[in-house]
C-alpha positions in Angstrom: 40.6 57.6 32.0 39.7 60.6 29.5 37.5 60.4 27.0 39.2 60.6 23.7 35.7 60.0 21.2 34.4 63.8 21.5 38.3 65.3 21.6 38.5 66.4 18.4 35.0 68.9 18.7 37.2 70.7 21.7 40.3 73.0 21.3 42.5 73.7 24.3 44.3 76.4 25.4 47.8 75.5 27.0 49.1 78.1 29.2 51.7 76.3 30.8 55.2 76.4 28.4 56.1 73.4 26.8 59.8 73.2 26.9 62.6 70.3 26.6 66.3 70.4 27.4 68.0 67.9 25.2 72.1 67.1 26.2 73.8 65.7 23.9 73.9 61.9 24.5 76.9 59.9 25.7 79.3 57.5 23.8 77.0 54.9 22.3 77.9 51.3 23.0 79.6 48.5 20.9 80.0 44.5 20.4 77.2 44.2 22.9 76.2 41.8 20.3 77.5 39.4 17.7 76.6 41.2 14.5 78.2 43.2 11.6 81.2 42.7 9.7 85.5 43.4 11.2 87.0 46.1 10.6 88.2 47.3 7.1 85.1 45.4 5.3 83.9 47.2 2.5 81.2 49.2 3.3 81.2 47.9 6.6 78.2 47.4 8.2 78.0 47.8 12.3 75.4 47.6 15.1 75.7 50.0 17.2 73.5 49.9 20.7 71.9 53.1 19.6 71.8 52.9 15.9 73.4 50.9 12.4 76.5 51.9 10.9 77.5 51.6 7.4 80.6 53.0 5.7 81.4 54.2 9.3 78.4 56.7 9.4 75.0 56.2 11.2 72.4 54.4 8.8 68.7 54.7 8.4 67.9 51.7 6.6 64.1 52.2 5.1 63.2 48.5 4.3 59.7 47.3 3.0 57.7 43.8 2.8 57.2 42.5 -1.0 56.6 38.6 -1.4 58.2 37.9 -5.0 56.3 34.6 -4.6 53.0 36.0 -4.5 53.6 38.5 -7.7 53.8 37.5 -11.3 57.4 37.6 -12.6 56.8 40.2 -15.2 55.3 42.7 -12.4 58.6 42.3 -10.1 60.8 45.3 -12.0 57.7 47.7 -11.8 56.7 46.8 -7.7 60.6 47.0 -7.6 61.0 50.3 -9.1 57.8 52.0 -7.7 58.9 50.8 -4.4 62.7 52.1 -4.9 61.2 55.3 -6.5 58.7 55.2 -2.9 61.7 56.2 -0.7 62.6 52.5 0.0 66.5 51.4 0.3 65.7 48.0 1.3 63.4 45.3 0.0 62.4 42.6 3.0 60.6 39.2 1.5 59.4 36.0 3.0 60.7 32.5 1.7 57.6 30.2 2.1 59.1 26.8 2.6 55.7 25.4 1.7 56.0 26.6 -1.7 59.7 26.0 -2.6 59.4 22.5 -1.6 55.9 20.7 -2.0 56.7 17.5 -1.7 60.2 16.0 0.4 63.0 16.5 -1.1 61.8 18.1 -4.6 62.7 22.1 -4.3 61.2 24.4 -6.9 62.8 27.6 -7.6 61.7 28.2 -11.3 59.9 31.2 -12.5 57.8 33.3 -9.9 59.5 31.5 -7.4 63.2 32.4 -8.6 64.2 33.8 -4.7 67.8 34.9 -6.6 66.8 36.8 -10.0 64.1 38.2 -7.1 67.1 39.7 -5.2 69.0 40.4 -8.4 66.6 42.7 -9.9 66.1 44.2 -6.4 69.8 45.3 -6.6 69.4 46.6 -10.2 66.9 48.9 -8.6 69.4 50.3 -5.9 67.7 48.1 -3.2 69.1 46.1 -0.7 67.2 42.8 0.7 66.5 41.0 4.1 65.5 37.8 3.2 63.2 36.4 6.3 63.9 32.8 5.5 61.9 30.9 7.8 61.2 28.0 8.5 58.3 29.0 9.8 56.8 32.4 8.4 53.1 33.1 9.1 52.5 35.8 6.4 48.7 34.6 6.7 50.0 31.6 4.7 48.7 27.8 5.0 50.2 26.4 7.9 52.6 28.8 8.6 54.3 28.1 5.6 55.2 24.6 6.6 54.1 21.9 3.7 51.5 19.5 4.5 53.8 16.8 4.8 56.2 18.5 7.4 53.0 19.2 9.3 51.7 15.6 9.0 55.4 14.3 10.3 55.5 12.8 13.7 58.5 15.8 14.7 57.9 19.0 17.2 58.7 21.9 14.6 59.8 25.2 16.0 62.0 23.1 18.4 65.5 21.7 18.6 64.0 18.3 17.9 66.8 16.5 15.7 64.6 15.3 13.2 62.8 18.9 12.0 66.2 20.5 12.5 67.5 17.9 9.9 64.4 19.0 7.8 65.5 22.7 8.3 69.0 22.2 7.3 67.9 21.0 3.8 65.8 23.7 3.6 67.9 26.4 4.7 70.7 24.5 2.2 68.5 25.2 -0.8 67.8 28.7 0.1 71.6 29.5 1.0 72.8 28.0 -2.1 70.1 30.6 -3.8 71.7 33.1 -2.7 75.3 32.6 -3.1 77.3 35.7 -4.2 74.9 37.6 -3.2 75.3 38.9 0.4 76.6 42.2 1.5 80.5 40.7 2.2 80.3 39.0 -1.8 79.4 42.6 -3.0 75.6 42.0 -3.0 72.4 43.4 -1.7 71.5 40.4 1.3 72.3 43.3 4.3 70.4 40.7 7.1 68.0 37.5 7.4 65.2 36.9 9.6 65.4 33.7 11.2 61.9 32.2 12.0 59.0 34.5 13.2 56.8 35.4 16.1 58.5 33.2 18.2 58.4 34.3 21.8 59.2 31.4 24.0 62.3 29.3 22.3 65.2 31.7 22.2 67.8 28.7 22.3 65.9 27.1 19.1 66.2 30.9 17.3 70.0 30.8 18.6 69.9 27.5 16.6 68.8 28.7 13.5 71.2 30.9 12.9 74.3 28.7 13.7 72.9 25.9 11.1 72.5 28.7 8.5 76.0 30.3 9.5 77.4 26.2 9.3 76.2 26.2 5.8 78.0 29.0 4.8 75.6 32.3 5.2 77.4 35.6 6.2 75.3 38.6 6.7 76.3 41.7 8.7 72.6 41.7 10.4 70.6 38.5 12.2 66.7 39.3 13.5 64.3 37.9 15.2 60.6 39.4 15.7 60.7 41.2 19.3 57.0 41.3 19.8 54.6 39.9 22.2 57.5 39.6 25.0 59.6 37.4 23.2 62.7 36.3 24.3 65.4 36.6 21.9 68.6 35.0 22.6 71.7 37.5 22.6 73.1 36.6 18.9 69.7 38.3 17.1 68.7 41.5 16.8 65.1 42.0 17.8 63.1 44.0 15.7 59.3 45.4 16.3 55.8 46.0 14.6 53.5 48.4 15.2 49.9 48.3 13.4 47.1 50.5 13.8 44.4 47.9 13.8 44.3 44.6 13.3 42.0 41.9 11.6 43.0 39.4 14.5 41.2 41.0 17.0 37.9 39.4 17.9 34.5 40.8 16.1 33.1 43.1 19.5 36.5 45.0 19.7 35.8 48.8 18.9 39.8 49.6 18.6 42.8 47.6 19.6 43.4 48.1 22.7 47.5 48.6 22.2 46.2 50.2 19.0 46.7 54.2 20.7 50.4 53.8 21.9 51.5 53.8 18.0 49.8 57.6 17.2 52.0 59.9 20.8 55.3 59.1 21.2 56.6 56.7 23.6 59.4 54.2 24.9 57.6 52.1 24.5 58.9 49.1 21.4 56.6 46.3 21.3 52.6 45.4 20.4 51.8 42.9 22.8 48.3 42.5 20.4 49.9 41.0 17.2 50.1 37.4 17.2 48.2 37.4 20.5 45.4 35.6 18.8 48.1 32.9 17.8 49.6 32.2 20.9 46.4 32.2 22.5 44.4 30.3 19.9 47.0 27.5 19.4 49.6 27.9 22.6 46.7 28.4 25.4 48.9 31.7 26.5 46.8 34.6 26.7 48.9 37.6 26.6 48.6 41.0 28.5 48.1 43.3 25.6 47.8 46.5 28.1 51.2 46.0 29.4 53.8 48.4 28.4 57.4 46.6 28.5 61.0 48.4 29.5 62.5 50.4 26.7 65.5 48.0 25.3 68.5 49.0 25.2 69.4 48.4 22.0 68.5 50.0 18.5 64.8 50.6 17.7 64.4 48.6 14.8 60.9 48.1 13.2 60.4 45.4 10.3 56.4 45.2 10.2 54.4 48.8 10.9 51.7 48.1 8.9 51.8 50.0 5.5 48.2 48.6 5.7 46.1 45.8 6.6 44.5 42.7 5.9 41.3 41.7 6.6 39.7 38.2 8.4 36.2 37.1 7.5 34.8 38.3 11.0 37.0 41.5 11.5 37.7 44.2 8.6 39.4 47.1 9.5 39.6 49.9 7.2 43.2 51.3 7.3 43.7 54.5 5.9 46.6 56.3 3.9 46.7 58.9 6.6 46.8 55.8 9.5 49.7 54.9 7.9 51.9 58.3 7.7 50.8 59.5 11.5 51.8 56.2 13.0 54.7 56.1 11.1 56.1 59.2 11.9 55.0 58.3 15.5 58.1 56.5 15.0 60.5 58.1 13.9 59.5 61.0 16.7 59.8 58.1 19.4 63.5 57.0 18.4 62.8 54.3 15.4 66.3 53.9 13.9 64.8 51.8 11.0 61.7 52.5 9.5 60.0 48.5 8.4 56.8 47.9 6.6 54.0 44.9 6.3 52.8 44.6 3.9 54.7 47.4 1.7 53.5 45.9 -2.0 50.3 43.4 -1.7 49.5 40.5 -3.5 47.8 37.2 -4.5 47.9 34.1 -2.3 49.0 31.2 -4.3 47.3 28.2 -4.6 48.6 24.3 -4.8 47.9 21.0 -4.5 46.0 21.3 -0.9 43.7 24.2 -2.8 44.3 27.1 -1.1 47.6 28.6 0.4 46.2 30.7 2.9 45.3 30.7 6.9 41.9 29.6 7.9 39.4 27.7 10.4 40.4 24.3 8.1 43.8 24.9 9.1 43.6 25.0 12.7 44.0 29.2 12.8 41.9 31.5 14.6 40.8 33.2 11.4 39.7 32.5 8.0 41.1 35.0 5.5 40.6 35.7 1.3 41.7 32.3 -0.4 43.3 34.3 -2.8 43.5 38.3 -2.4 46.6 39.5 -0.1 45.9 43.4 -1.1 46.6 43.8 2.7 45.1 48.1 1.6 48.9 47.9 1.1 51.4 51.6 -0.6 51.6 49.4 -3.9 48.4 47.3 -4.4 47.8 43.7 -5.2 47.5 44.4 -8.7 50.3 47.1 -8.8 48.0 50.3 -7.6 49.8 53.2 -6.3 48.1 54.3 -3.0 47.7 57.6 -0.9 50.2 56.1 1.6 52.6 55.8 -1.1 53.2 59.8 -1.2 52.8 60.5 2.0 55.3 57.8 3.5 57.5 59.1 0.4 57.6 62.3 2.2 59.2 60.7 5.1 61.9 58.7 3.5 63.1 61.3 1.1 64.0 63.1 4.8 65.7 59.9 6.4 67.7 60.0 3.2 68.7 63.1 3.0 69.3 63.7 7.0 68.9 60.4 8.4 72.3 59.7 9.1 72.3 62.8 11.2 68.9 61.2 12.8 69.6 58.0 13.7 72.4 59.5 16.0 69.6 61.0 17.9 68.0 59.8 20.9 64.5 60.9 21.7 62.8 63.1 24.4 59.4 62.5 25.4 57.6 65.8 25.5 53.8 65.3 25.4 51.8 61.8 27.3 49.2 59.9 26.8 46.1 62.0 28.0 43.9 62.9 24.9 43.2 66.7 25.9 47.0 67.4 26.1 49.6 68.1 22.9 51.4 64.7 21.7 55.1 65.8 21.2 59.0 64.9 21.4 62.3 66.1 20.1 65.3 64.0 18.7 68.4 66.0 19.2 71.8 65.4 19.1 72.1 68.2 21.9 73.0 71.4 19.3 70.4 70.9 16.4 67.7 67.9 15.9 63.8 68.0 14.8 60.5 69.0 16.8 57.5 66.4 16.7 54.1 67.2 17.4 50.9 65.5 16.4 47.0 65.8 16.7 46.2 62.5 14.8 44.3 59.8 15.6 42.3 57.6 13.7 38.6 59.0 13.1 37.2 56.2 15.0 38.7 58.1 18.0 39.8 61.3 16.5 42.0 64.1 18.7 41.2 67.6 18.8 43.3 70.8 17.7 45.5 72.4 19.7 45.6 76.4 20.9 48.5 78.6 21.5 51.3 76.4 20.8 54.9 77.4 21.5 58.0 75.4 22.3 61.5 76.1 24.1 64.3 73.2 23.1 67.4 74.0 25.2 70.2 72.8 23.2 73.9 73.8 23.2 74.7 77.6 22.1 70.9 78.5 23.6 67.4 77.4 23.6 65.3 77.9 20.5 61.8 78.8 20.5 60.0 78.0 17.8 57.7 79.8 16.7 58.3 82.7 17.5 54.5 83.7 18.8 52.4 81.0 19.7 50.3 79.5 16.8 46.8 77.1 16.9 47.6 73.3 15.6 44.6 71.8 14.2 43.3 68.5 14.2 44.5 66.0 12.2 48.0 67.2 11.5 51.6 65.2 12.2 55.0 67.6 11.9 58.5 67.5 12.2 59.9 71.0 12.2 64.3 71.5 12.2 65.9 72.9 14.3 69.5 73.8 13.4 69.2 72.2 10.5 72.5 72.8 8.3 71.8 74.5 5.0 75.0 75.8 3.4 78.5 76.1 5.2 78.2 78.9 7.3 74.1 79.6 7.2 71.6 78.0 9.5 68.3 77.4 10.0 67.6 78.0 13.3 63.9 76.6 13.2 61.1 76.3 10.6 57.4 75.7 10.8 57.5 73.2 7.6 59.1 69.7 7.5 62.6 69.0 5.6 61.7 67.2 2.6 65.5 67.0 0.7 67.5 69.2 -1.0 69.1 68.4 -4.8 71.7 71.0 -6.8 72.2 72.7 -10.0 74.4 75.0 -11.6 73.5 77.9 -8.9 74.1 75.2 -5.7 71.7 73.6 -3.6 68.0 73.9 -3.5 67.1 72.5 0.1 63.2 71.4 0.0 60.6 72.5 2.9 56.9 71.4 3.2 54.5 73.4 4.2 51.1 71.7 6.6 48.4 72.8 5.3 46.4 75.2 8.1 49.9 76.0 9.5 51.6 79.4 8.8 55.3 78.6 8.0 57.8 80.4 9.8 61.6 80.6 8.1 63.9 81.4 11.0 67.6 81.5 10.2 70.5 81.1 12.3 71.1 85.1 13.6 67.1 85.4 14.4 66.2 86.7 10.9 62.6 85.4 9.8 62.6 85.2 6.4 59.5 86.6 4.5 58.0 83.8 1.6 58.0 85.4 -1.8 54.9 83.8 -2.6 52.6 81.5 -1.5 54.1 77.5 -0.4 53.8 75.9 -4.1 56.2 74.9 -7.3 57.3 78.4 -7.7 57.9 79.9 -3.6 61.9 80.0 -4.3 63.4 81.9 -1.2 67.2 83.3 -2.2 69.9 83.0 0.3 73.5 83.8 0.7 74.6 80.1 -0.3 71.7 78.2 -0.4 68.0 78.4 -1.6 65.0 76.9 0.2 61.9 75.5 -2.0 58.8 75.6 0.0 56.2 73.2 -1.3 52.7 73.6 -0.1 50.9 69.8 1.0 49.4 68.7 -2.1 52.6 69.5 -4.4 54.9 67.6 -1.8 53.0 64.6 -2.5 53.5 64.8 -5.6 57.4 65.5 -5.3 60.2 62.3 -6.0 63.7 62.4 -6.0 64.9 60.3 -9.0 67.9 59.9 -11.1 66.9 60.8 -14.6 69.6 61.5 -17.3 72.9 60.7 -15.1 72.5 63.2 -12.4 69.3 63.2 -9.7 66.3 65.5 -10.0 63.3 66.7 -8.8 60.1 65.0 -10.0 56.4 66.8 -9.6 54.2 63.9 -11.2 50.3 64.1 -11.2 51.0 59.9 -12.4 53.2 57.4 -10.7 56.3 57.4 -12.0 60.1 55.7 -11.4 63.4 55.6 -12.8 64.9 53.2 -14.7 67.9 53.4 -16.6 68.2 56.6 -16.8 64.4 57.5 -18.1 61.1 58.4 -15.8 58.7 55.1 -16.5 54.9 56.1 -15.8 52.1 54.8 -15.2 49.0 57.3 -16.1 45.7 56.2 -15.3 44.6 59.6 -16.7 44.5 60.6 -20.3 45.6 63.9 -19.4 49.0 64.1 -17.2 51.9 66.6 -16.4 55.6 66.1 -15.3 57.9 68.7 -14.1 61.9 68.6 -13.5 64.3 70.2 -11.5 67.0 71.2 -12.7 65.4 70.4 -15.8 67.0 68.7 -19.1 66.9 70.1 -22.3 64.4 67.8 -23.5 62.0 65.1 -23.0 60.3 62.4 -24.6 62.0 65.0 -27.5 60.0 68.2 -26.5 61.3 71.0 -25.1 58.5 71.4 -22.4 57.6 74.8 -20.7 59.7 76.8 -18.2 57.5 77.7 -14.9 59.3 79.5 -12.4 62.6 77.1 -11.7 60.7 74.1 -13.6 60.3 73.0 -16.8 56.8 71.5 -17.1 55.9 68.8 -19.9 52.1 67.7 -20.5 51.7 64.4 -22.1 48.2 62.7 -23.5 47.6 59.1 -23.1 44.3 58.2 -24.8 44.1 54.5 -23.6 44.7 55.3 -19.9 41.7 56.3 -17.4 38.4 55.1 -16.5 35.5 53.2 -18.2 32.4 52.9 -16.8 30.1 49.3 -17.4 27.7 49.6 -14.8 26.2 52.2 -12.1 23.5 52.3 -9.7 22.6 48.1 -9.7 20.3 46.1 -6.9 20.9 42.9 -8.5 18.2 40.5 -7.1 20.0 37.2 -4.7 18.7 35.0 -2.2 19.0 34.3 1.3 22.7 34.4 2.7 23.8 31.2 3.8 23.4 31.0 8.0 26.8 32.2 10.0 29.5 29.1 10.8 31.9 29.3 13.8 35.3 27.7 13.7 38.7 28.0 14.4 40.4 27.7 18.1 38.8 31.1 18.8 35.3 30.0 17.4 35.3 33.0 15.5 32.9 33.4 12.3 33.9 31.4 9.5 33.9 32.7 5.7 30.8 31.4 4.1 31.4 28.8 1.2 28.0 28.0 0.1 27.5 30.7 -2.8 24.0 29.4 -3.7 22.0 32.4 -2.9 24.1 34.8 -4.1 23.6 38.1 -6.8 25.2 37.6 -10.2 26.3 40.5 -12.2 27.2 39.4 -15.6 29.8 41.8 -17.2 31.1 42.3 -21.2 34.2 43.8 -21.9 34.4 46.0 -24.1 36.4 45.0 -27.6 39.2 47.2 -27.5 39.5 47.5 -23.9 42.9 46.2 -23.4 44.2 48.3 -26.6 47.0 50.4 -26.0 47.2 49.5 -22.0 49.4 48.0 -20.2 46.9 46.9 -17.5 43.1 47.0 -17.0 41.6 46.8 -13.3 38.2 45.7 -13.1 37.1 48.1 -9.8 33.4 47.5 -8.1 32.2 50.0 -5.8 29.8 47.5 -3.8 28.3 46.5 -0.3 28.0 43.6 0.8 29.4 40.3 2.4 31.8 38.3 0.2 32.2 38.3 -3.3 33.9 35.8 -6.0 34.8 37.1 -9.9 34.7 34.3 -12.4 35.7 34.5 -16.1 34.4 30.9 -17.7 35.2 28.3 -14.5 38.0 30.3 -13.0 38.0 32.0 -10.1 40.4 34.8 -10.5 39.8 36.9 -7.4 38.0 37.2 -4.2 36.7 40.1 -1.8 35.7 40.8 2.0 33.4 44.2 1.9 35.0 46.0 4.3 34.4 49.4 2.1 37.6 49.8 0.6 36.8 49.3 -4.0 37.8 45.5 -5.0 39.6 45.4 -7.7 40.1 42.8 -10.2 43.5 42.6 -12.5 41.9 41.4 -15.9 45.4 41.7 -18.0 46.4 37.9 -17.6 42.9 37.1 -19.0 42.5 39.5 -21.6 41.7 37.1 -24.0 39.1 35.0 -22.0 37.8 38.1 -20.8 37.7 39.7 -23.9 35.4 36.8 -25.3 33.6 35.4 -22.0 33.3 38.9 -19.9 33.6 38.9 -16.1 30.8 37.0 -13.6 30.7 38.3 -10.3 29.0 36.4 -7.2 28.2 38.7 -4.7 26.7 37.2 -1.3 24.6 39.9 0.2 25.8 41.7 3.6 23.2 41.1 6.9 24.3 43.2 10.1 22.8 40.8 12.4 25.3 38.4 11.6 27.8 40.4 13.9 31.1 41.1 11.4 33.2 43.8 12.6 33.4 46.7 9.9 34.7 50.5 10.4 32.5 53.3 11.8 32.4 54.9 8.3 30.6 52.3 7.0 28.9 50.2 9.2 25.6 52.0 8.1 25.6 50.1 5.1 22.3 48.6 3.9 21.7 44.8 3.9 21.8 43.3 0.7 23.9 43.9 -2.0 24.3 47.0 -4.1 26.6 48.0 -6.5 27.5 51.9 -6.9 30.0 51.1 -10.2 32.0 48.9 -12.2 34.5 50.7 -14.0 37.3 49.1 -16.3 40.8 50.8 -15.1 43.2 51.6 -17.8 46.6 52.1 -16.7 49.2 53.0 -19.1 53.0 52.2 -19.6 55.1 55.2 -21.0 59.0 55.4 -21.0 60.3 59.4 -21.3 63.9 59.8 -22.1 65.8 63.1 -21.0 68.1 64.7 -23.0 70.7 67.5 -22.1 72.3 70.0 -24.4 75.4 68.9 -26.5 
């Protein structure tokens, strides 16, 4: 056992060479199982047992979770396009069967509920879907998902019992008939369904599910089940895998998950034993080795849920951060992912029905009561349409898998680095002549790793081993790279190795311009194919443009990478530098400043936009913009608002776990006005509170519009839809206070809060809606 909690105040020196042969791999496997389409399909989709094919090349499909059902209609194009403009190919949803049929036999697919024009406007964004169609779907909902009524029937559900598989096949009818046309072999964007989920013990009933749904007519090129906690997943399903950093189903005395670790080295090893554990221990009686490490399957590594964030329970609230998110994810990629899947990729609002609220709790029989209404889940895209950290830095990442990922996915991974603390997490994914060099000194800060001294690393490939870098160099903390090796640049030119990740490459009329970030406290090293190292002209940023016979290399340093998209603006694609979130659509950047003041910078530039020539800087042309009803607005600051005593702690659930308080009597009020004008000119205003506390409630009249769980992440509250009511009636927040003793599991960071309630701010959020149209010379 080491102790990992005072690595990062160490460095190391490593002595000993670290040094990998990779061969190349043998032939990979195929029709080990039933799935993708016969020969000569159009755009033929294939499993392989190593990877996905499509159009006969290796695919690297990037997919992300976004429940249409729990976002307003009018927000679907801009999640959509934010999301397609994110990196993502492929948009994953759940079909809640609770909410498309409410009552037997009445179906509803009308308005935010329409599963097709969902999927239709995902393909008019360039994204394909996985529809994960049930029955049952967790997704923190009510019950599973089930209705009331199913759950009230005398029928064993999640079974081959005739009479809920006769409930199924209406179910599944309805949904199948939504999506008619619009699979992969009709031309469309449905690429693969997800057949039920998390079930581990029932692979014949999963085996059925996908026969009733093939009986009634649905083709797709990929089946799935979830592969987690040990399940057994019959042969006709691909399993697929989740990975989260923490988890708000853990009980209230756990420091940090204790599969949590596995997801930041790189490892064989595919499944979390921990999520769902709480489930089949809660309402199965299974309790569930979550320190076993299963066999390596042989079959692709597919993920569908590493979590782009988290969601939080009323007696566990894990603070995720953006930088979590990017380390584990890479993790990944550098153990042998072949599709990169996130949970939650876009939040959003639980919906609410006839029963009250749609979400898990104690009153439901679940281990854990969650937020009646907030589903945020610290997600890439907020609840409320709020562009993250995680966003850019997972944008990083799948701007590489779609330049070079179908050269990726053909490569298997080697395991450099283990599992002790004190030693240098690493791997290499080779194709046995080129690949890409992982290393990482990430952890979470709750157990942080330490830098790294003298590293060096020897790859034996095919044609001679590359060393890279050249001298040994210190890593420090907190850093997660993947360095090429071999990487192709121009017919005929190499790069042998480089000290800075591939980001993507994009041409103009001088050829290609292949991107490079730099880590920031790493020196990059350019080393070319005949041992050249090629000196930087300038410092990594906008404007370090290194010339070479046939290609040039763009080295970005860290905070200009994250700003960096690759979007298709005026008919051809170009390089976007954005201080504001921005997508394409239809040819023109959208934005969405939350500044007044804001830049955008293309490359290769247009003649014009938004009908202004803009300023040439070094191989961009720069345009500044002004938008005077976008930014902050400050209400309040520095309030102690007086409340009473905090109602006493409840227990409930299978787990007896602490129950979310519903008695609000003794609670702080903070009365808000809006300001007239506020909503002028924007195309959505956040109400964001910087508080502490326990749980919190924001009225406007009678209405409960949101809800919060402190856990020290800002709540924010999407006035927009009540502009009007807000306008005239302001905003009422509830606020119980927080009291340590009561025993709710918060992050290290902030567990030093006070008890009571405070509130640092309240700030109105204006976030503007601006369309730019490019124009080229005649």
């Amino acid at each position: 056992m080491h102790d990992e909690t005072s690595a990062a105040h160490r460095t190391r020196p490593r002595p000993t060479a670290r040094a990998l042969r990779c061969p190349p791999p043998g032939p990979v496997a195929r029709g080990r199982l039933p799935l993708g389409e016969p020969p000569g399909s159009p755009d033929r989709i294939e499993v392989t047992g190593r990877w996905i094919e499509r159009g006969g090349a290796p695919w690297f499909p990037v997919s992300g979770e976004v429940h249409y059902s729990r976002i307003p209609r009018e927000r679907w194009a801009e999640t959509l396009g934010h999301a397609r403009a994110g990196g993502l190919d492929t948009v994953a949803t759940y079909v809640f069967w609770r909410s498309h049929e409410p009552e037997p036999g009445r179906f509803d697919w009308d308005g935010g509920l329409d599963l097709r024009a969902f999927v239709e406007l995902a393909a008019a964004h360039g994204l394909d879907a996985v529809v994960r169609m049930g029955p049952w779907a967790h997704g923190e909902a009510r019950h599973g998902g089930f209705p009331d009524w199913l759950v009230e029937r005398d029928v064993k559900t999640r079974t081959d019992d005739p009479a809920y598989l006769e409930l199924v096949r209406a179910f599944y009818a309805e949904t199948i008939d939504r999506l008619g046309g619009l699979t992969h072999a009709e031309g469309g964007p449905v690429v693969a369904v997800q057949v039920d989920n998390e079930l581990y013990d029932q692979p014949g009933h999963l085996a059925t599910l996908r026969a009733i749904a093939e009986d009634l007519g649905l083709r797709v090129p990929i089946w799935t089940a979830t592969g987690w906690g040990g399940a057994q997943v019959p042969g006709t399903l691909l399993p697929v895998y989740g990975a989260y950093t923490d988890g708000f189903w853990e009980e209230a005395d756990t420091e940090w998950p204790a599969f949590a670790p596995v997801h930041f080295r790189y490892s064989e090893v595919r499944d979390d034993l921990s999520v769902g554990a709480d489930l089949r221990e809660g309402i199965d009686g299974i309790e569930a080795d979550t320190a076993a490490e299963p066999e390596k399957d042989a079959l692709p590594f597919a993920t569908c849920e590493l979590g782009g964030g988290m969601h939080v329970a009323y007696h566990r609230r894990p603070l995720v951060a953006p930088e979590d998110v990017a380390a584990m994810a890479l993790a990944k990629i550098g153990s042998g992912s072949v599709w990169q899947g996130y949970y939650m990729y876009a939040g959003g609002t639980q919906r609410t029905g006839a029963a009250g609220g749609e979400q898990e709790s104690h009153a439901t029989g679940y281990p854990n009561d969650v937020p009646r209404l907030t589903y945020d889940f610290g997600a890439p895209i907020g609840e409320h349409g709020q562009i993250r950290p995680h966003h850019h830095l997972l944008r990083r990442q799948h701007l590489w898998l779609a330049e070079d990922g179908r050269r990726l996915a053909a490569m298997p991974a080697f395991i450099g680095g283990g599992d002790d603390p004190d030693e240098l997490r690493w791997a290499v994914r080779s194709d046995g002549r080129s690949g890409y060099l992982f290393a990482t000194t990430y952890q979470p800060p709750k157990r942080p790793l330490g830098a790294q001294r003298g590293v060096q690393f020897t790859i034996g490939l095919e044609g001679g081993d590359v060393t890279v870098p050249t001298a040994p160099i210190d890593l420090p903390a907190g850093v997660s790279l993947a360095w090429p090796l071999r990487y192709p640049l121009a017919p005929g030119l190499e790069l042998r190795s480089a000290t800075a990740q591939v980001l993507t490459r994009v041409a103009d009329e001088e050829g290609d311009i292949v991107v490079l970030a730099a880590t920031d406290g790493v020196p990059v090293e350019i080393v070319l194919g005949d041992g050249t190292v090629v000196d930087l002209p300038a410092e990594p940023g906008p404007e370090c443009l290194v010339r070479l016979p046939g290609a040039r290399l763009l080295v970005l340093d860290e905070a200009s990478a994250n700003r960096l998209y690759k979007l298709d603006v005026a008919g051809r694609e170009r390089l976007v530098l954005a201080d504001v979130p921005v997508y394409a659509e239809g040819g023109e950047l959208v934005a969405h400043p939350d500044t007044e003041r804001w830049t955008v910078a293309l490359l290769p530039a247009p003649e014009r936009l938004a009908g202004d020539p803009g300023e040439l800087r070094g191989p961009w042309r720069t345009w500044a913009f002004t938008s005077p009803n976008a930014g902050p607005l400050t209400l309040a600051e520095d309030l102690r608002p007086e409340h009473g005593d905090p109602p006493p702690p409840r227990r409930g659930g299978p787990m007896d776990r602490l129950s979310a308080p519903e008695d609000y009597a003794g609670a702080a009020e903070v009365r808000l006005d809006v300001p007239t004008g506020a909503f002028e000119g924007a195309d959505r205003v956040l109400l964001r509170v910087d508080w502490t506390g326990d749980t919190g409630r924001a009225h406007i009249g009678d209405l409960c519009i949101s809800d919060h769980f402190w856990h020290g992440r800002v709540w924010d509250v999407d006035l927009t839809p009540h502009r009007d009511a807000a306008a005239d009636h302001g905003v009422r927040l509830e606020l119980l206070p927080w009291r340590a003793e009561t025993g709710i599991w918060v992050d290290p960071a902030v567990r030093g809060a006070a008890d009571g309630v405070t509130v640092a701010s309240v700030s109105l959020v204006r976030v503007g809606r601006v369309r730019l149209h490019a124009e080229e010379a005649s």
